[in-house]
C-alpha positions as a Markdown table, in Angstrom:
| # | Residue | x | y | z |
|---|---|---|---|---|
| 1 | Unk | 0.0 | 0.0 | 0.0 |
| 2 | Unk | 1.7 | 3.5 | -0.8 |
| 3 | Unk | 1.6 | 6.2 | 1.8 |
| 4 | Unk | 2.4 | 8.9 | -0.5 |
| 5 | Unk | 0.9 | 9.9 | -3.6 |
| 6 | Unk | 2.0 | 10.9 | -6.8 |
| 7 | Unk | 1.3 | 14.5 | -5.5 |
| 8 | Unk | 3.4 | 14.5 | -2.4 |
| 9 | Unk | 6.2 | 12.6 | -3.8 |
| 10 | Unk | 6.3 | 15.7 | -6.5 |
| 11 | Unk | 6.5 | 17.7 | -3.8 |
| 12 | Unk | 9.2 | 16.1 | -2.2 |
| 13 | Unk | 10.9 | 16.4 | -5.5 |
| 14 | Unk | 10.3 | 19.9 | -5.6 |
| 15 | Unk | 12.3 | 20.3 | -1.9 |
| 16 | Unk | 15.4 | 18.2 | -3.7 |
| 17 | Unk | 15.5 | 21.0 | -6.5 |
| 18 | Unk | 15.4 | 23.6 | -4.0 |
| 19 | Unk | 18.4 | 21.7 | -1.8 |
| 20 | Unk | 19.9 | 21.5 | -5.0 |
| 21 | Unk | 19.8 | 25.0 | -5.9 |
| 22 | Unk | 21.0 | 25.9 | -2.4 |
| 23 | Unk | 23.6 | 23.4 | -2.3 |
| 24 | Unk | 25.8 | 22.7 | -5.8 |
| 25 | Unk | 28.3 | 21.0 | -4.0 |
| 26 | Unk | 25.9 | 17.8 | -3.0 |
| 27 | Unk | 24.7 | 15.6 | -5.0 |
| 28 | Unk | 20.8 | 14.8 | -3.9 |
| 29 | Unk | 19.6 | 11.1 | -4.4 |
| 30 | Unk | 16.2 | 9.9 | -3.6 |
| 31 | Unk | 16.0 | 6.9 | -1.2 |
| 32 | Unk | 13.7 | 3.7 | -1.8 |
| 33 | Unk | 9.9 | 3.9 | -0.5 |
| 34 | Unk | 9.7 | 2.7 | 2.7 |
| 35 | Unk | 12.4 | 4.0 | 3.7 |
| 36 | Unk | 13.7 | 6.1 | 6.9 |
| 37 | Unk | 14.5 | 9.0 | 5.0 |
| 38 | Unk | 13.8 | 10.0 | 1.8 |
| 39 | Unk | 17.3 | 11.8 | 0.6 |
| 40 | Unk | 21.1 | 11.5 | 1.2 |
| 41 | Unk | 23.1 | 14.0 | -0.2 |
| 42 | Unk | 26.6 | 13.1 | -1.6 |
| 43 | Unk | 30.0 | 15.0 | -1.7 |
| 44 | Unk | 33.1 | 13.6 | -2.8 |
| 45 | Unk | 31.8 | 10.4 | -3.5 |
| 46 | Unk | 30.5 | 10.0 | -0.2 |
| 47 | Unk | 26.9 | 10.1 | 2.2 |
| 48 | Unk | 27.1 | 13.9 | 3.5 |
| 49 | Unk | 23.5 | 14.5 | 5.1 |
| 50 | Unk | 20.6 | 12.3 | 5.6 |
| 51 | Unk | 17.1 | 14.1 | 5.2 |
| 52 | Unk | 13.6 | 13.2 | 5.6 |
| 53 | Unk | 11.1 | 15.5 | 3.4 |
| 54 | Unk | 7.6 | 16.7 | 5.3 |
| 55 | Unk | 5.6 | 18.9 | 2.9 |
| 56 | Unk | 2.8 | 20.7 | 4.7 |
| 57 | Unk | -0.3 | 22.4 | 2.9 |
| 58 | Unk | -0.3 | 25.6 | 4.6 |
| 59 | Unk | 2.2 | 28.7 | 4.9 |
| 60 | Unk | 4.0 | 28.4 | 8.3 |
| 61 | Unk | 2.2 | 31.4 | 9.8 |
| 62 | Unk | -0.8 | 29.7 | 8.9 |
| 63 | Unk | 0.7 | 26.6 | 10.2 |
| 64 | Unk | 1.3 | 27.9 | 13.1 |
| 65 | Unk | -2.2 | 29.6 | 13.7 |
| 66 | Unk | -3.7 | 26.1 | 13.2 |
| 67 | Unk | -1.7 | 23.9 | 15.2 |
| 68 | Unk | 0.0 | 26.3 | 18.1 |
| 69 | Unk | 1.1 | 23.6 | 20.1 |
| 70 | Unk | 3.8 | 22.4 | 17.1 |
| 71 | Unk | 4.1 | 20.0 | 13.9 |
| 72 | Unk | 3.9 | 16.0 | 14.5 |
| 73 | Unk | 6.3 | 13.5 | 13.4 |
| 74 | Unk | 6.0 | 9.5 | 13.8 |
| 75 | Unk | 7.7 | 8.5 | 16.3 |
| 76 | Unk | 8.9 | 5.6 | 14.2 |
| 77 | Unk | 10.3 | 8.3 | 11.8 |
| 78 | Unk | 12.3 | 10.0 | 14.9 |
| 79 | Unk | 13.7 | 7.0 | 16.4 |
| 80 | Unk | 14.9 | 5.5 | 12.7 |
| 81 | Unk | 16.0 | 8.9 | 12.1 |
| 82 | Unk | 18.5 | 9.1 | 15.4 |
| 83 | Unk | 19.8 | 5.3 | 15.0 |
| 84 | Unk | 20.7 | 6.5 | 11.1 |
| 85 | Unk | 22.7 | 9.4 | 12.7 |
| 86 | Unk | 24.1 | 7.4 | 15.3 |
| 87 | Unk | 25.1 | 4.7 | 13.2 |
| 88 | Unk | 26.7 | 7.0 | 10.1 |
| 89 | Unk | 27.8 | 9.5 | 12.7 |
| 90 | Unk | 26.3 | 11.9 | 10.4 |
| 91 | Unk | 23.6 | 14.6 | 11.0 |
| 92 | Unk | 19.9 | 13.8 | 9.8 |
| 93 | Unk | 17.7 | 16.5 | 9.4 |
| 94 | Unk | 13.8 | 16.6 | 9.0 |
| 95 | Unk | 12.7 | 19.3 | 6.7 |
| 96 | Unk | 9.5 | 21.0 | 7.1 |
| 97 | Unk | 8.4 | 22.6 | 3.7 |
| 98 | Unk | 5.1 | 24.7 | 4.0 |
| 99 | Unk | 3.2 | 25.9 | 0.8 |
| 100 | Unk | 3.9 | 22.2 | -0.9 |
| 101 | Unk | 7.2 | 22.8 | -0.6 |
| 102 | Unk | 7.4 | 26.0 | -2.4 |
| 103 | Unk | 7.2 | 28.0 | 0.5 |
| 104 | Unk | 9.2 | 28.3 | 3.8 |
| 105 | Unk | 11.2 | 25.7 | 5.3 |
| 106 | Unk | 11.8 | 24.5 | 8.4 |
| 107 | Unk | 14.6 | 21.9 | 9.9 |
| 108 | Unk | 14.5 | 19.5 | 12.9 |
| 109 | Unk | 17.4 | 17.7 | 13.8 |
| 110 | Unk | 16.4 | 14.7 | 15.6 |
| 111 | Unk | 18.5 | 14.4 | 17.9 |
| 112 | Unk | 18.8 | 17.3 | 19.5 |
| 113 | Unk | 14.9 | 16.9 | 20.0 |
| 114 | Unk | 15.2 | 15.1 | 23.5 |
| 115 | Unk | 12.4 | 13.1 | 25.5 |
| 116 | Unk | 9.1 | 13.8 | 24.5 |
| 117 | Unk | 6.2 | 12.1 | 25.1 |
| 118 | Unk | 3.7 | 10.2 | 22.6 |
| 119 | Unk | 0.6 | 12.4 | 21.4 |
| 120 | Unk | -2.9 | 11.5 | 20.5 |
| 121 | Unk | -3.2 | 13.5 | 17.2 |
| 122 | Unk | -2.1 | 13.0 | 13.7 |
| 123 | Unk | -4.0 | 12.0 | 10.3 |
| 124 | Unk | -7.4 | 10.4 | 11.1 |
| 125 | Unk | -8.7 | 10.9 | 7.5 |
| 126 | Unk | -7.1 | 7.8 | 5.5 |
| 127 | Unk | -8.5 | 5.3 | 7.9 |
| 128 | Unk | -4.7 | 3.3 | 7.9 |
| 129 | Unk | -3.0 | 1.5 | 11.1 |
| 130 | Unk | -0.2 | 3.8 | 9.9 |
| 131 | Unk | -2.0 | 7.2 | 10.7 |
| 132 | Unk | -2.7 | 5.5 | 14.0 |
| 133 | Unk | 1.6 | 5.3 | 14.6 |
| 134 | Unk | 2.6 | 7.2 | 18.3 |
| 135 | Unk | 3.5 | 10.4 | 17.6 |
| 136 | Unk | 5.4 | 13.4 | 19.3 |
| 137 | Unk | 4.9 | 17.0 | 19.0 |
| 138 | Unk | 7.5 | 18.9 | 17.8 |
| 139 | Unk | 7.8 | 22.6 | 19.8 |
| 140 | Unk | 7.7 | 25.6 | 17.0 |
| 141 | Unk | 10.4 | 27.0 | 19.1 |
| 142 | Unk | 12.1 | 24.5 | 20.8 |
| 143 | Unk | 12.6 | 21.5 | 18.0 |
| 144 | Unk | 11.8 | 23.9 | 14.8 |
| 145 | Unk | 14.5 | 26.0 | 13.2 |
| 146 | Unk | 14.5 | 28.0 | 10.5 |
| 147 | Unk | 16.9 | 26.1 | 7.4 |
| 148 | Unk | 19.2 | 27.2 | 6.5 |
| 149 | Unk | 22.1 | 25.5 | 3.6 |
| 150 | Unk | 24.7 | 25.5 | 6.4 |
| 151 | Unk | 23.1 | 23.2 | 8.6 |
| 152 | Unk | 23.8 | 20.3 | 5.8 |
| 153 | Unk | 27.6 | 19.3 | 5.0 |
| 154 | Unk | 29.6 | 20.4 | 2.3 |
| 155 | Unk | 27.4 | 23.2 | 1.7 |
């Protein structure tokens, strides 16, 4: 069953050609579905940066009006996302991109994100165990910076 659909994975594509733009020196390759991020960006012949995509509908201001307490990621997504770091002693980054990607953009770095608790919230509309995952609540001050290219290596 696909998660994403044709639309957000165009999205997603969308925030590559922007990272791409941002950053000539790294070479941006998508990862296989299913997996725990969706990019890694390569310098030198080598994994520089791990980064998992979240496109969001709304501008962040408007974002922010209609969730105030924060954006929610899987916590699936945050643990796999820590281990990758931990394992590749690189830095992964979760990118928020408001606007389907065109607008804003917002980075996470897992872990730096600390103990949080699991939320009851997240998608209720697709009726799939996945959308019924734990999730945490990610603090539009404390978790949520805004990008910028020199957060990623060899930028």
């Amino acid at each position: 069953m696909k998660l994403e659909s044709a639309w957000d994975r165009d999205n997603e594509m969308y925030v590559r050609e922007r990272l791409a733009a941002f950053t000539p020196a790294i070479t941006w390759v998508n990862m296989p579905e299913f997996s725990a991020a969706d990019l890694l960006g390569f310098s030198e012949g080598r994994v520089v940066n791990i980064v998992e995509v979240k496109t969001r509908k709304y501008s962040r201001i408007e974002s922010e009006r209609r969730y105030p307490s924060g954006l929610i990621l899987k916590r699936r997504k945050l643990e796999e996302l820590i281990t990758l770091s931990d394992l590749t002693n690189l830095t992964a980054l979760v990118l928020f991109a408001f606007e389907h990607g065109s607008g804003e953009i917002l980075s996470c770095m897992p872990s730096t994100v600390g103990e949080k608790h699991n939320v009851e919230t997240g998608r209720r509309d697709r009726d799939l165990a996945t959308d019924r995952e734990p999730v945490v609540l990610l603090d539009w001050t404390k978790d949520l910076r805004s990008f910028l290219p020199a957060q990623l290596s060899a930028s």
